[in-house]
C-alpha positions in Angstrom: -10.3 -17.8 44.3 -8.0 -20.2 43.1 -4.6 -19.7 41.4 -6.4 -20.4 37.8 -9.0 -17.5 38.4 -5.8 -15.3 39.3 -4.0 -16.1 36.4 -7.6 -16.0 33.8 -6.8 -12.4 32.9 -3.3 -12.3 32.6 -3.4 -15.6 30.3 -6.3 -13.8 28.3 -4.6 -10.5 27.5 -1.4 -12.8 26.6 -2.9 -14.4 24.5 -4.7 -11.3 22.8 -0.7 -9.4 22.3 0.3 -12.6 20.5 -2.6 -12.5 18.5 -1.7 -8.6 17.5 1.8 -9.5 17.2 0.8 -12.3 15.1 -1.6 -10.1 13.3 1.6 -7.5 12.4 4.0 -10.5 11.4 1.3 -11.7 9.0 1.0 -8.2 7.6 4.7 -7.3 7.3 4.7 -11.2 5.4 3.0 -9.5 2.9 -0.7 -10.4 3.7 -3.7 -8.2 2.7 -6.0 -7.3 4.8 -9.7 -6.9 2.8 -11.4 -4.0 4.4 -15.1 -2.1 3.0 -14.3 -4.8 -0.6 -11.1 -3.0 -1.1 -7.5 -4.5 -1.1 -5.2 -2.7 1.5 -2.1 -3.3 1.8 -0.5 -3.7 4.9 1.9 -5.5 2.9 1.8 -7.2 -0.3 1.9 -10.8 -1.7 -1.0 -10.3 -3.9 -1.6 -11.4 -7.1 -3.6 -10.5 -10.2 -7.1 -11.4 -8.5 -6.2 -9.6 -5.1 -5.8 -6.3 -7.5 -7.4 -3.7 -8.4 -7.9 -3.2 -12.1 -6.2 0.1 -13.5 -9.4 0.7 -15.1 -11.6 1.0 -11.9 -9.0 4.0 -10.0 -9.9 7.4 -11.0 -8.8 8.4 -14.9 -5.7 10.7 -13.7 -4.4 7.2 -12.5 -4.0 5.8 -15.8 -2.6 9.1 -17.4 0.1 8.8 -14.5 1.0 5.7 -15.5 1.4 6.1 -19.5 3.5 8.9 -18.0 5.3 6.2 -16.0 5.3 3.6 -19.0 6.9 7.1 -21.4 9.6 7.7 -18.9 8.0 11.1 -18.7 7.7 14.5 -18.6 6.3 14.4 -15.4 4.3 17.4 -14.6 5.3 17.4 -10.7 9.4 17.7 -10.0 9.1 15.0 -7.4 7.6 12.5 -9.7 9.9 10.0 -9.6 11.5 10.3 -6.5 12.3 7.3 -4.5 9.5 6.5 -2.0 11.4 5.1 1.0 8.3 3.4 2.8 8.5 4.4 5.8 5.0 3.6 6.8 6.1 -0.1 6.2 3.2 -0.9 3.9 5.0 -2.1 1.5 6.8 -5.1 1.6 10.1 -4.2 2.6 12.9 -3.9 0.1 15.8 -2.1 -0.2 16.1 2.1 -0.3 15.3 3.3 -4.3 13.0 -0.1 -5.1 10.2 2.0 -4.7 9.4 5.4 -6.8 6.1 7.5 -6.5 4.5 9.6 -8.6 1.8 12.3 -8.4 -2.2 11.4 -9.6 -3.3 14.8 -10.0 -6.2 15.9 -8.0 -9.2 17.6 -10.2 -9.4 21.3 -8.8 -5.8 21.0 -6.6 -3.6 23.5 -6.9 -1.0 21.6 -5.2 0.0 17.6 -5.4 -2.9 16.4 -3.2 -3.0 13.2 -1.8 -3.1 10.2 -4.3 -0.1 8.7 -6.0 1.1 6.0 -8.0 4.2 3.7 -6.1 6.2 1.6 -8.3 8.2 -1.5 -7.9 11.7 -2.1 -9.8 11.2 -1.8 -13.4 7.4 -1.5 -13.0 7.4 -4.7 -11.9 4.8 -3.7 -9.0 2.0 -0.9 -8.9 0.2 0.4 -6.1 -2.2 2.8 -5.3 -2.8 5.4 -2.4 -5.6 7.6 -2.5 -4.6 8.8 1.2 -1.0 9.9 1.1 0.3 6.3 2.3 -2.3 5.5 4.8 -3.1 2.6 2.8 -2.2 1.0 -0.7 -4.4 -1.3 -3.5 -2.2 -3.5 -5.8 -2.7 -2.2 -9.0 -3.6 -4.6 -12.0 -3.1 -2.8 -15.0 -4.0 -4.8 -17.6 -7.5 -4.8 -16.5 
């Protein structure tokens, strides 16, 4: 076997770690990633047509944000809070960019999983229906 065949798997799993690596650089850029027709963010550059319209997340997501939109009351103490992203699905910005808020659950006592993230001044919406596993930019004047 010549140096070549010797070198064929190391040069092949190279290249596949620069391709991951390349993969989470594109991602923390603020790509999205289109997975089962949904937007998820692993990241976010999107604009109005990689969003998700308001409309089509469940009806407790657009009482949450008329809430939002009021200034309040909130009916959960933590809505409001500063979401620090540490799941880094967000594009990265500095600590209190980012607040969540609480879409109520039908038939949870507690929080449950789905909330509202906002950008500075609204500016940005997101959705997680998984407790920050993954995000959709939120379009809401569709």
């Amino acid at each position: 076997m010549n140096i070549r065949g010797l070198l064929a798997p190391v040069l092949a799993a190279s290249a596949f770690l620069r391709g991951l690596l390349s993969l989470r650089g594109l991602l923390s850029l603020g790509r999205l990633a289109l997975l089962g027709g949904l937007a998820l963010l692993g990241g976010c550059g999107a604009t109005a047509t990689d969003a998700r319209p308001l409309s089509s997340l469940p009806a407790q997501a657009s009482h949450t944000w008329e809430l939002i939109q009021r200034g309040g009351p909130f009916p959960y103490p933590r809505d409001g809070v500063v979401f620090e992203n540490r799941e880094r699905l967000l594009p990265a910005q500095r600590r209190g960019y980012y607040h969540e808020y609480t879409v109520p659950t039908p038939g949870r006592s507690d929080r449950g999983a789905r909330r509202l993230v906002t950008g500075e001044r609204n500016a940005e919406l997101y959705y997680t229906p998984d407790h920050y596993r993954s995000f959709v930019v939120v379009d809401v004047t569709r």
